[in-house]
KOLBA-920625 format. One record per atom (N, C-alpha, C): residue in one letter; atom name; x, y negated, z negated. Coordinates in pm, whole numbers. Atoms other than C-alpha are relative to their C-alpha. Layout:
+---------+-------+--------+--------+--------+
: residuo : atomo :      u :      v :      w :
+---------+-------+--------+--------+--------+
:       A :    CA :      X :      Y :      Z :
...
+---------+-------+--------+--------+--------+
This chain:
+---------+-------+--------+--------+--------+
: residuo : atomo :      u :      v :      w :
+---------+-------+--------+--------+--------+
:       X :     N :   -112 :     87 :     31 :
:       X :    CA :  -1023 :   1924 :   1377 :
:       X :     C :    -35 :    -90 :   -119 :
:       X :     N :     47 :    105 :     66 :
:       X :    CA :   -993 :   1720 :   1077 :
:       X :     C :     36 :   -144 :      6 :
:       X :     N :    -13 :    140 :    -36 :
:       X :    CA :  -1054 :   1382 :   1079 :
:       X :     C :     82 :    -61 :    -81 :
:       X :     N :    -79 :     93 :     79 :
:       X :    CA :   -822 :   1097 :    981 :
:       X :     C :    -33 :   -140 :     27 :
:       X :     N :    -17 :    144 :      9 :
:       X :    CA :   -779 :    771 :    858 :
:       X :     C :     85 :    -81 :     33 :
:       X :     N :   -142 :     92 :    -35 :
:       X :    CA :   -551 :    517 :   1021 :
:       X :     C :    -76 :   -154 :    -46 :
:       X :     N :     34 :    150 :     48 :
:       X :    CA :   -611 :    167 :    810 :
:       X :     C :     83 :   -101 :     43 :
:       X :     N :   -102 :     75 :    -63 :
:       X :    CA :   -454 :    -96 :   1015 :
:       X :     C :    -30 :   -142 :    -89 :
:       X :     N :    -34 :    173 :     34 :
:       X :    CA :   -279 :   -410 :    817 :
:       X :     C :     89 :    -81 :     67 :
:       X :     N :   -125 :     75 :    -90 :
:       X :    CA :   -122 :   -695 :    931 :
:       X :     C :     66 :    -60 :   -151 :
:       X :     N :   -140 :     22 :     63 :
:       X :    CA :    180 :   -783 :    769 :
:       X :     C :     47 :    -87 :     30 :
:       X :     N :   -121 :    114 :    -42 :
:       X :    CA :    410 :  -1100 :    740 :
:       X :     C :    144 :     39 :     -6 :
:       X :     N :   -195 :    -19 :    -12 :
:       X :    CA :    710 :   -923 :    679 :
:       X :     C :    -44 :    129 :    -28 :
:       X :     N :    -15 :   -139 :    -38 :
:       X :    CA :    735 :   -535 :    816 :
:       X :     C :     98 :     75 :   -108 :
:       X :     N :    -66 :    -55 :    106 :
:       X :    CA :   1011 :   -474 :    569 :
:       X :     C :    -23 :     69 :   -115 :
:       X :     N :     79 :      3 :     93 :
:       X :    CA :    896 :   -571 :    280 :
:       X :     C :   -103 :    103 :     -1 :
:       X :     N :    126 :    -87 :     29 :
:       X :    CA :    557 :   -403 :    318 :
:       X :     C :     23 :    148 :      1 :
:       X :     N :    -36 :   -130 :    -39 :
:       X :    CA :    763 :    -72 :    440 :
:       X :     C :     21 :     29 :   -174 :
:       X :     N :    -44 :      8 :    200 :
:       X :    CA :    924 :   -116 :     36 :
:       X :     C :    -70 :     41 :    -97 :
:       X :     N :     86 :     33 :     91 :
:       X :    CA :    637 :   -181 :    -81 :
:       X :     C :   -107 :    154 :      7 :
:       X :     N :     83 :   -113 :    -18 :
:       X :    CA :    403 :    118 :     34 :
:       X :     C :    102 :    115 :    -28 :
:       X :     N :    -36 :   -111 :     39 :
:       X :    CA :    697 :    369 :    -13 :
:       X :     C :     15 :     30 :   -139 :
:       X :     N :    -28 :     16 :     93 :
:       X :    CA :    738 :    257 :   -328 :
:       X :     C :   -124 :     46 :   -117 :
:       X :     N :     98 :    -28 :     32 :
:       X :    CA :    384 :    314 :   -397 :
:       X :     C :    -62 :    138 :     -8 :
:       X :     N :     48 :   -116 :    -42 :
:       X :    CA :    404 :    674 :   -268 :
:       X :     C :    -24 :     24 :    141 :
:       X :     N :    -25 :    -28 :   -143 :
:       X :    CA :    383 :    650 :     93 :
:       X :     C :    124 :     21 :     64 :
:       X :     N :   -121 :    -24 :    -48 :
:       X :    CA :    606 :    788 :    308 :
:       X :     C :     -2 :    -30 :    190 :
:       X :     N :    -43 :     46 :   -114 :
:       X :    CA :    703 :    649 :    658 :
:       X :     C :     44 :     87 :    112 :
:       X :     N :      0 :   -101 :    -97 :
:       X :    CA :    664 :    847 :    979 :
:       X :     C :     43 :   -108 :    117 :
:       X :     N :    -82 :    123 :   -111 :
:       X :    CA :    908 :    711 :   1214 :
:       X :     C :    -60 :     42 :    153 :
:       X :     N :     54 :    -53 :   -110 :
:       X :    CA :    748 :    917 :   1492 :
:       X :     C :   -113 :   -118 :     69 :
:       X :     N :    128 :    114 :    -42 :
:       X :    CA :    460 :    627 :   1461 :
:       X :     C :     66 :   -160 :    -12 :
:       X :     N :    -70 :    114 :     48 :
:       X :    CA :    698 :    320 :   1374 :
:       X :     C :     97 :    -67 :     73 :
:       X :     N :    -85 :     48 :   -100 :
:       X :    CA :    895 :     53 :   1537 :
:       X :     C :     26 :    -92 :    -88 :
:       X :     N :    -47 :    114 :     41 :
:       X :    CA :   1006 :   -281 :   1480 :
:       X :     C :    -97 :   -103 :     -2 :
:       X :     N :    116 :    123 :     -2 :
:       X :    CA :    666 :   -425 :   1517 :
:       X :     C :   -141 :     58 :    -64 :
:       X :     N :    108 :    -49 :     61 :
:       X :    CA :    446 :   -162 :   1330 :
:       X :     C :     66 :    142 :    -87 :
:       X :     N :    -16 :   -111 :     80 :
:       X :    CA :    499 :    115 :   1033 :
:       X :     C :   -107 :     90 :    -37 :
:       X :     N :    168 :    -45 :     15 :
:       X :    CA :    247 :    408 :   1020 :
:       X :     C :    115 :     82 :   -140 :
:       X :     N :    -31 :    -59 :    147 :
:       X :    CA :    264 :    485 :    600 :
:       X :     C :    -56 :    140 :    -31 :
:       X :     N :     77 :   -110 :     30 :
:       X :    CA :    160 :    838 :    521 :
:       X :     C :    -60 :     42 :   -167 :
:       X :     N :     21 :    -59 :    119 :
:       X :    CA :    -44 :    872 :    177 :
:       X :     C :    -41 :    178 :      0 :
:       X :     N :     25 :   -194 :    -37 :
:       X :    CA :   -162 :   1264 :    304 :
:       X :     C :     12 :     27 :    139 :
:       X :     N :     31 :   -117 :   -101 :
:       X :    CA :   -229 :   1503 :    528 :
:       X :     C :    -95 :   -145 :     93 :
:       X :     N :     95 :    -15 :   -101 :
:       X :    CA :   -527 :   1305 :    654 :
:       X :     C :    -18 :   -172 :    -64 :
:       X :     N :    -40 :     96 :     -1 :
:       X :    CA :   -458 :    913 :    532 :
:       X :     C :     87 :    -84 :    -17 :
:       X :     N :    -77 :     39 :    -67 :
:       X :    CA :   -257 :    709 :    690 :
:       X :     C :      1 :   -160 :      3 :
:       X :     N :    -26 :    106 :     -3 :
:       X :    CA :   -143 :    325 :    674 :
:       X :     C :     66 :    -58 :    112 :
:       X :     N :    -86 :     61 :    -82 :
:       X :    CA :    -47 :    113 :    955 :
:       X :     C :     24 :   -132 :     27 :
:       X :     N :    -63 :    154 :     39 :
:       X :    CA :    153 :   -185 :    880 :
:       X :     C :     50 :    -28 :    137 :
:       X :     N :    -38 :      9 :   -146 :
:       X :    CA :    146 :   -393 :   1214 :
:       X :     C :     37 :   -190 :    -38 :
:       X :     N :    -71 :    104 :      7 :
:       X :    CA :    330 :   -731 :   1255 :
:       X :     C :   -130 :    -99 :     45 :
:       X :     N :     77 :    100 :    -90 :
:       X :    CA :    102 :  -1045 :   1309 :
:       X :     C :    -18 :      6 :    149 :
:       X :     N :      2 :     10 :   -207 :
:       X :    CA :    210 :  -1016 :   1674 :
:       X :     C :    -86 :     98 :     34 :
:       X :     N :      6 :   -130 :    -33 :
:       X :    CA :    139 :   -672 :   1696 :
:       X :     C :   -166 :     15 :    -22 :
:       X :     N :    238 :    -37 :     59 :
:       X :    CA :   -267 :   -684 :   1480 :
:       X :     C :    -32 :    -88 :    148 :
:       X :     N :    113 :    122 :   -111 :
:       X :    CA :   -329 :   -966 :   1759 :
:       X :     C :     -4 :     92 :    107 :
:       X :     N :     15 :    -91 :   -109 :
:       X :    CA :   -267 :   -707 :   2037 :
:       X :     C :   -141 :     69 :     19 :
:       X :     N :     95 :    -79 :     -7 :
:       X :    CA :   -579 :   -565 :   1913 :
:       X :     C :   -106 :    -52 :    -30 :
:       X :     N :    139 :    166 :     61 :
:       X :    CA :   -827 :   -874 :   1818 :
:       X :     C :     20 :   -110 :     50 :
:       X :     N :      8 :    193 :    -28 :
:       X :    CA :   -916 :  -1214 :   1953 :
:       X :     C :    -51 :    -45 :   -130 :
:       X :     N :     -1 :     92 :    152 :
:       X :    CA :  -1000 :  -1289 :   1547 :
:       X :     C :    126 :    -22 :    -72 :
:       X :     N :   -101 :     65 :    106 :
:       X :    CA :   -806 :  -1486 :   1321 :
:       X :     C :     36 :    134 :    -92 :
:       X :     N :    -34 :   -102 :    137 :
:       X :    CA :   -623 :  -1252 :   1078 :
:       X :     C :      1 :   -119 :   -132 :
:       X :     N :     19 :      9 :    117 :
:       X :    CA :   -714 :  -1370 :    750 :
:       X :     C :     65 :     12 :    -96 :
:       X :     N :    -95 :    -71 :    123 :
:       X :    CA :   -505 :  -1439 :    457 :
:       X :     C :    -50 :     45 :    -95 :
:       X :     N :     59 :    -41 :     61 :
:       X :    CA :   -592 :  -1175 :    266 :
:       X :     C :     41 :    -58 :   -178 :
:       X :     N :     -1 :     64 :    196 :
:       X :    CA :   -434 :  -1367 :   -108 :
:       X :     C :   -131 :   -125 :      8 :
:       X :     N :     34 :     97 :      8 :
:       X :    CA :   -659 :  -1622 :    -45 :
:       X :     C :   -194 :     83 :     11 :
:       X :     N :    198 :    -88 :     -9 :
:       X :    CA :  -1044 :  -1389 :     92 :
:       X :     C :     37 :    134 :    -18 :
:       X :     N :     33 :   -181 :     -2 :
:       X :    CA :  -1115 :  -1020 :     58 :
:       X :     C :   -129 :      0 :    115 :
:       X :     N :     66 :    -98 :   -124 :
:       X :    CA :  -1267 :   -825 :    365 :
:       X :     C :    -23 :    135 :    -57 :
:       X :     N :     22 :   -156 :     54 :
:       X :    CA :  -1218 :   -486 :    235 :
:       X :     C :     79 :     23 :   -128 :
:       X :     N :    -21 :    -33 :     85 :
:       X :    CA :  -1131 :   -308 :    -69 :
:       X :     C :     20 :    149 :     33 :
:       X :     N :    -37 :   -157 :   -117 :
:       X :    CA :   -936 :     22 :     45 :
:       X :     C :     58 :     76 :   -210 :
:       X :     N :     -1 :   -143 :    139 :
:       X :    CA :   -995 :    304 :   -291 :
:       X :     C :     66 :    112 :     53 :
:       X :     N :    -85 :   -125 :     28 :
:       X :    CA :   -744 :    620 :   -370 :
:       X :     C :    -31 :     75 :    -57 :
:       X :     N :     57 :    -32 :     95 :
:       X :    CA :   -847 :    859 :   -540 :
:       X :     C :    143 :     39 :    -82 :
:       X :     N :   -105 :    -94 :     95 :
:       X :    CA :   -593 :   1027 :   -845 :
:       X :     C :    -32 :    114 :    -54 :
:       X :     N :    -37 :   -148 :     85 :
:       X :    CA :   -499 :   1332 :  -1038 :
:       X :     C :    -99 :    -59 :   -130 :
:       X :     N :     54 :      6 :     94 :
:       X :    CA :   -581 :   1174 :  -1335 :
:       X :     C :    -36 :   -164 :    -84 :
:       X :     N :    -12 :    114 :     78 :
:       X :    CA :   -592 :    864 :  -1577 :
:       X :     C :    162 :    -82 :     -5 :
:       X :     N :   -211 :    -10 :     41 :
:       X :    CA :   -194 :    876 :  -1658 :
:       X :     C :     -1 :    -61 :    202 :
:       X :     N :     -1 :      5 :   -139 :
:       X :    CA :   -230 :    857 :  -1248 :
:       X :     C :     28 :   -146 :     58 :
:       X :     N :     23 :    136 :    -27 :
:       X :    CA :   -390 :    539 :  -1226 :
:       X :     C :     61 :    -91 :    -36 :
:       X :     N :    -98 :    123 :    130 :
:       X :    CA :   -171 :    357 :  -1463 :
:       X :     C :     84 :    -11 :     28 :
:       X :     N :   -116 :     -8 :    -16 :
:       X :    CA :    120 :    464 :  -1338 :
:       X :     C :      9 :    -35 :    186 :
:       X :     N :     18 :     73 :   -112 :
:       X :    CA :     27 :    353 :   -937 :
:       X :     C :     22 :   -133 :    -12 :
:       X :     N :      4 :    152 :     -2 :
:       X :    CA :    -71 :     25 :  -1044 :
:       X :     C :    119 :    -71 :    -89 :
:       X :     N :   -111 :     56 :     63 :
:       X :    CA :    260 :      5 :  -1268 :
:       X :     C :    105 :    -46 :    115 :
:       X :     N :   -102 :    -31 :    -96 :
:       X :    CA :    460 :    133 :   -950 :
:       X :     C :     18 :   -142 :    120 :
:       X :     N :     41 :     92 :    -90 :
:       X :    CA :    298 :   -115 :   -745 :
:       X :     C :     41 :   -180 :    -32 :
:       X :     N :    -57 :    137 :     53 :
:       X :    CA :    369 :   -429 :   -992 :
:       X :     C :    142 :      9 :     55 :
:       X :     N :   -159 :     48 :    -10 :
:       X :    CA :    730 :   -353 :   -978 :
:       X :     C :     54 :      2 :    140 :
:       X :     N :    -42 :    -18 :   -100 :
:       X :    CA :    766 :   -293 :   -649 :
:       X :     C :    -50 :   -147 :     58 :
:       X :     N :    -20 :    140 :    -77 :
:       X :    CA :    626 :   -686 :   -583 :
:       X :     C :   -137 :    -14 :     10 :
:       X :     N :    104 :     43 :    -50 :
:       X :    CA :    256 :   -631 :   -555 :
:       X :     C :    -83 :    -73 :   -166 :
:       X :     N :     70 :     47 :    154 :
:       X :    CA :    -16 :   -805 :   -805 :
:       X :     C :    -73 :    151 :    -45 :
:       X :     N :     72 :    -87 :     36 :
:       X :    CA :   -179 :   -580 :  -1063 :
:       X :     C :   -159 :    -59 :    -80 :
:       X :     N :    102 :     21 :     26 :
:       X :    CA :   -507 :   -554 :  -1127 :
:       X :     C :   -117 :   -133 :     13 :
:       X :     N :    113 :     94 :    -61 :
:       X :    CA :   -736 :   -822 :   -933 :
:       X :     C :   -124 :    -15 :      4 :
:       X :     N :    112 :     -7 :     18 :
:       X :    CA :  -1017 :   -678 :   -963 :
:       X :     C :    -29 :     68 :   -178 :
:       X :     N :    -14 :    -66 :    144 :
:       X :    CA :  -1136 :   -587 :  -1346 :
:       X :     C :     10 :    146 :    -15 :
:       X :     N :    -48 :   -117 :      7 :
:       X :    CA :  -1021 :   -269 :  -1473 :
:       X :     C :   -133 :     75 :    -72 :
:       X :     N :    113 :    -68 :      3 :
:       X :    CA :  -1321 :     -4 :  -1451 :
:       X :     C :     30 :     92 :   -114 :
:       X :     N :    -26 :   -118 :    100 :
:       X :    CA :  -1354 :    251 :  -1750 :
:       X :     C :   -150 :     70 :    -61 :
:       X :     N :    172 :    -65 :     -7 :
:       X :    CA :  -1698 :    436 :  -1744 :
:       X :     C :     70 :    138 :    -91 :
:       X :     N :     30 :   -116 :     50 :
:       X :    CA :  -1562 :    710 :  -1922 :
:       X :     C :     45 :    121 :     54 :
:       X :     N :     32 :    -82 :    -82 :
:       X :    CA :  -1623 :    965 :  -1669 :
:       X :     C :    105 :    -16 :    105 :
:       X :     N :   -109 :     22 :   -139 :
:       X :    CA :  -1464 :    741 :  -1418 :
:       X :     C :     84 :   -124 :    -22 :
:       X :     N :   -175 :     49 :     79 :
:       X :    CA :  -1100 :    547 :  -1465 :
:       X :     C :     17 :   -119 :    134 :
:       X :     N :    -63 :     24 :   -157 :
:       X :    CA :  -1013 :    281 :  -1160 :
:       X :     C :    100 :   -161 :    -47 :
:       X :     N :    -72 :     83 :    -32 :
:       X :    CA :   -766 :     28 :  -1120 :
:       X :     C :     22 :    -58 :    111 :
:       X :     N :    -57 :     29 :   -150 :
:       X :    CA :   -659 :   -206 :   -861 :
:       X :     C :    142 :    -97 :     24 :
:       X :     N :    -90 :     71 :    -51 :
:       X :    CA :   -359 :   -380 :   -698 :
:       X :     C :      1 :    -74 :    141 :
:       X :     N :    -45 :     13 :   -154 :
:       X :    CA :   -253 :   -589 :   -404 :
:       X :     C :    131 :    -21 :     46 :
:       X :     N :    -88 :    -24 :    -86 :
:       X :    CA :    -32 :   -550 :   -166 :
:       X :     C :     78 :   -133 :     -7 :
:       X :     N :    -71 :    174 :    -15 :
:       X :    CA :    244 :   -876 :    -98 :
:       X :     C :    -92 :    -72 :     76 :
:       X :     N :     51 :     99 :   -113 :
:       X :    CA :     30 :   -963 :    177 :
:       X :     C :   -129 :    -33 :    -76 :
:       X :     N :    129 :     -1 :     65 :
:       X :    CA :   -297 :   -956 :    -52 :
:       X :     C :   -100 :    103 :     43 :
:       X :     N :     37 :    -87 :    -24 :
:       X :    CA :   -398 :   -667 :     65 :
:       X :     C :    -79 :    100 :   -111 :
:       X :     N :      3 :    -73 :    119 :
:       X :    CA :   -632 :   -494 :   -234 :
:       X :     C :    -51 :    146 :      2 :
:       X :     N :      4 :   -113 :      9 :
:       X :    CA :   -601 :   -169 :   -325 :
:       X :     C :    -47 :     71 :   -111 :
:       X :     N :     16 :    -27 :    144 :
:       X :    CA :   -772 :     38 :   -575 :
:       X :     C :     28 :    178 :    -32 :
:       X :     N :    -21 :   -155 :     18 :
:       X :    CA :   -712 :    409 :   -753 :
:       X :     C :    -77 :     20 :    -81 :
:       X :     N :    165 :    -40 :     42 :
:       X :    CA :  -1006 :    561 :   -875 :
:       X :     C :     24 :    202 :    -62 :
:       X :     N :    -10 :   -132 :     56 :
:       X :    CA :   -985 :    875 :  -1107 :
:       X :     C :   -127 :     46 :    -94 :
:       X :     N :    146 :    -35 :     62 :
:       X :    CA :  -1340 :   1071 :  -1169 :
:       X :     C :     55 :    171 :    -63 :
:       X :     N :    -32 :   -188 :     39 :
:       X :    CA :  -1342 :   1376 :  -1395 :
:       X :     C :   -100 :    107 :     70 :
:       X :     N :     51 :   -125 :    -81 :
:       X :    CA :  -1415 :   1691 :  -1231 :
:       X :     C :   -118 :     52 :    -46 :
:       X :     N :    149 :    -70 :     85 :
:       X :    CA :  -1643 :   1810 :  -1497 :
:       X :     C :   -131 :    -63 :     -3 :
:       X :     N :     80 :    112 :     15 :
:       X :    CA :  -1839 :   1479 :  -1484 :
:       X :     C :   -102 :     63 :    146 :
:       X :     N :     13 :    -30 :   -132 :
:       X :    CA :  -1890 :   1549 :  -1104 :
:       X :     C :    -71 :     91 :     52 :
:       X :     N :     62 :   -127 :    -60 :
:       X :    CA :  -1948 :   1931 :  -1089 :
:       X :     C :   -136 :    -16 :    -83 :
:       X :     N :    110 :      4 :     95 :
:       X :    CA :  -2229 :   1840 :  -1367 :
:       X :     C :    -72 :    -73 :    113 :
:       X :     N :    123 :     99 :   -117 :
:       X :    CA :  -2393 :   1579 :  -1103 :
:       X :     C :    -68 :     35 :     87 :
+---------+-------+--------+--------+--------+
């Protein structure tokens, strides 16, 4: 079986964040979704699940953390290409999130950008060339 990723965020507003991740390319599997949690589908095999303050506490006695204010994690994408990356983190401005929080990587070889989410959630897309790679 292959394994998957389910990245659980908490969210101040379920809406919004639904907007915001489809907007980004995820697509919304109502099979996993309610009124107090949205599971986002970027593939086959990762998966986003936007859960309501109420809903993350169901599953922690810790404080949820505002993520505009600290970073905990840093959740990487990979892309197709360059054009890829540019055009995520464009998708992502207009759709409400910040672009580029962390400095914008350019090795050459390897391309990355990042964004966050409304909630501060940061996200990055990471595009390595193939040729770079199969050479390594």
């Amino acid at each position: 079986m292959t394994q998957l990723i389910f990245v659980n965020l908490p969210v101040a507003d379920l809406a919004r964040s639904v907007a915001f991740y489809a907007a980004v390319g995820a697509k919304k599997n109502p099979q996993f979704s309610d009124d107090t949690a949205a599971c986002m589908v970027f593939s086959e095999t990762i998966h986003a699940m936007l859960l309501t303050h109420d809903k993350f506490r169901q599953f922690t006695t810790k404080a949820i953390p505002d993520a505009k204010a600290t970073a905990q994690v840093m959740i990487a994408l990979s892309a197709e290409s360059r054009e890829a990356v540019d055009a995520l983190v464009a998708d992502a401005a207009a759709a409400g999130g910040s672009p580029d929080p962390i400095p914008v990587q350019d090795h050459g070889f390897m391309y990355g950008r990042s964004y966050e989410d409304p909630d501060g959630h940061i996200w990055e897309a990471v595009w390595m060339d193939p040729a770079a790679v199969a050479a390594a």
